[in-house]
Residue, then its C-alpha position, 0 to 999 in steps of 0.5 A: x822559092x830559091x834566092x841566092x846567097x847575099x839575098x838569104x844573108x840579108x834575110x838572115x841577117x848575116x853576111x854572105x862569108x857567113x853562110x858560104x861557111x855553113x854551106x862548107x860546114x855542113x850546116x846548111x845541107x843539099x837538101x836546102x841549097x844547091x849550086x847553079x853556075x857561078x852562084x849558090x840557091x837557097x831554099x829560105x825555108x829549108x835553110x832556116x830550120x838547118x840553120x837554127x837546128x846544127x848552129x850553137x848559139x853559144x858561139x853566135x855573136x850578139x845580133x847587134x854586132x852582125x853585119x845587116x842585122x837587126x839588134x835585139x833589144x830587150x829587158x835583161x830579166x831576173x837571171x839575166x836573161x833577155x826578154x822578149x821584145x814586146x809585141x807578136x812572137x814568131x811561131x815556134x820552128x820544127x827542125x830536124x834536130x841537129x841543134x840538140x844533138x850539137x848541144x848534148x854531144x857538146x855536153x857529154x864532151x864537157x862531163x867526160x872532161x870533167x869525169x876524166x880531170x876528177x879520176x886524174x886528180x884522186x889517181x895522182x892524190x892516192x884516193x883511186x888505186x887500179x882494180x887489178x891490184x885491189x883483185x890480187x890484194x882481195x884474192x890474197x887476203x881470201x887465200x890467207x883467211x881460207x888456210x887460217x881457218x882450214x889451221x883450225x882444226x888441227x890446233x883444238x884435235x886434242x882440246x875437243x877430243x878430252x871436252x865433253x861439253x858442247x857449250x865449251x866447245x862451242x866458245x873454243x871454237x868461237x875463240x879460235x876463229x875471232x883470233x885468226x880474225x884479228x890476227x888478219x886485222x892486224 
C-alpha cells in the first residue's frame, strides 16, 4: 500500500524536506518510491528498510529535534549509551545493506586518511625514506661487498702457496673476509 510523501514524513517522523532529500539522494530508490503527477508515492515498507539501510546515524539529528517526531527517551548507560525505553522492542529490520556498506566505506576512508597523514609525518621527520633509493643503496653496497671478496684471492696467492697448514689457511682466510666486512662497516 502507497501513501504520499507528507503522509510516510509523519510516519517517519521527519519533515517532507527530509525525504524529498533521500529521494534526490538516492537513499530511498525506485524500487520504493515512484512519482505520480504532481505527488511522490511510498511503499512504507520498502522505504523503511532503505531508509534504515543507506542513512548514517552519525549525521541524524537527535529524534527530539525532528519536526513531528517522538522523543527518545532513555536511561544513559554505563558507556553512554541509551537504553531501550522499557516495554516491547520492535523486531529487528532486514535490509539490503546499504547502511553497512555506507559505514565500512566511510570507515575505510578515515584508516586511509589516518594511514595517509602517519607516512607524511615520518616522510617529513626522516623515519620513511623512497624504496628506489634504498634499492640502489642495497644494489651498491652488494656490488661493493661482490669485488671486495672477489680481491680476495688475489691478496693471500702468495701466503697460501708457501703455507702447508689447512688450519692456518683456514684462519687467513677467515681474516681476510672479517676485514673486508668491517671495512664495509665502516
Amino acid at each position: 500500500m502507497e501513501i504520499s510523501l507528507k503522509e510516510y514524513a509523519r510516519h517517519r517522523g521527519e519533515s517532507p524536506r527530509a525525504v524529498r532529500k533521500a529521494i534526490e539522494s538516492g537513499r530511498l530508490t525506485a524500487a520504493s518510491c515512484r512519482r505520480g503527477r504532481n505527488r511522490w508515492f511510498i511503499d512504507p515498507s520498502r522505504a523503511d528498510l532503505e531508509w534504515e539501510d543507506a542513512t548514517n546515524p552519525a549525521r541524524q539529528r537527535p529524534r527530539e529535534r525532528r519536526r513531528g517526531g517522538p522523543a527518545d527517551y532513555g536511561q544513559a548507560g554505563l558507556f553512554g549509551d541509551l537504553d531501550p525505553p522499557p516495554g516491547p522492542q520492535p523486531a529487528p529490520v532486514e535490509g539490503n545493506g546499504n547502511g553497512v556498506r555506507l559505514a565500512r566505506a566511510q570507515a575505510l576512508r578515515t584508516t586511509f586518511q589516518a594511514q595517509r597523514e602517519r607516512l607524511k609525518f615520518e616522510q617529513e621527520s626522516g623515519q620513511l625514506v623512497r624504496r628506489e633509493e634504498v634499492e640502489v643503496e642495497a644494489f651498491q653496497l652488494a656490488r661493493q661487498l661482490r669485488d671486495r671478496l672477489n680481491q680476495i684471492p688475489a691478496r693471500v696467492r702468495d701466503e697460501f702457496a708457501a703455507e702447508t697448514s689447512a688450519i692456518a689457511i683456514e684462519e687467513r682466510l677467515q681474516a681476510e673476509i672479517h676485514t673486508v666486512l668491517r671495512e664495509l662497516i665502516s
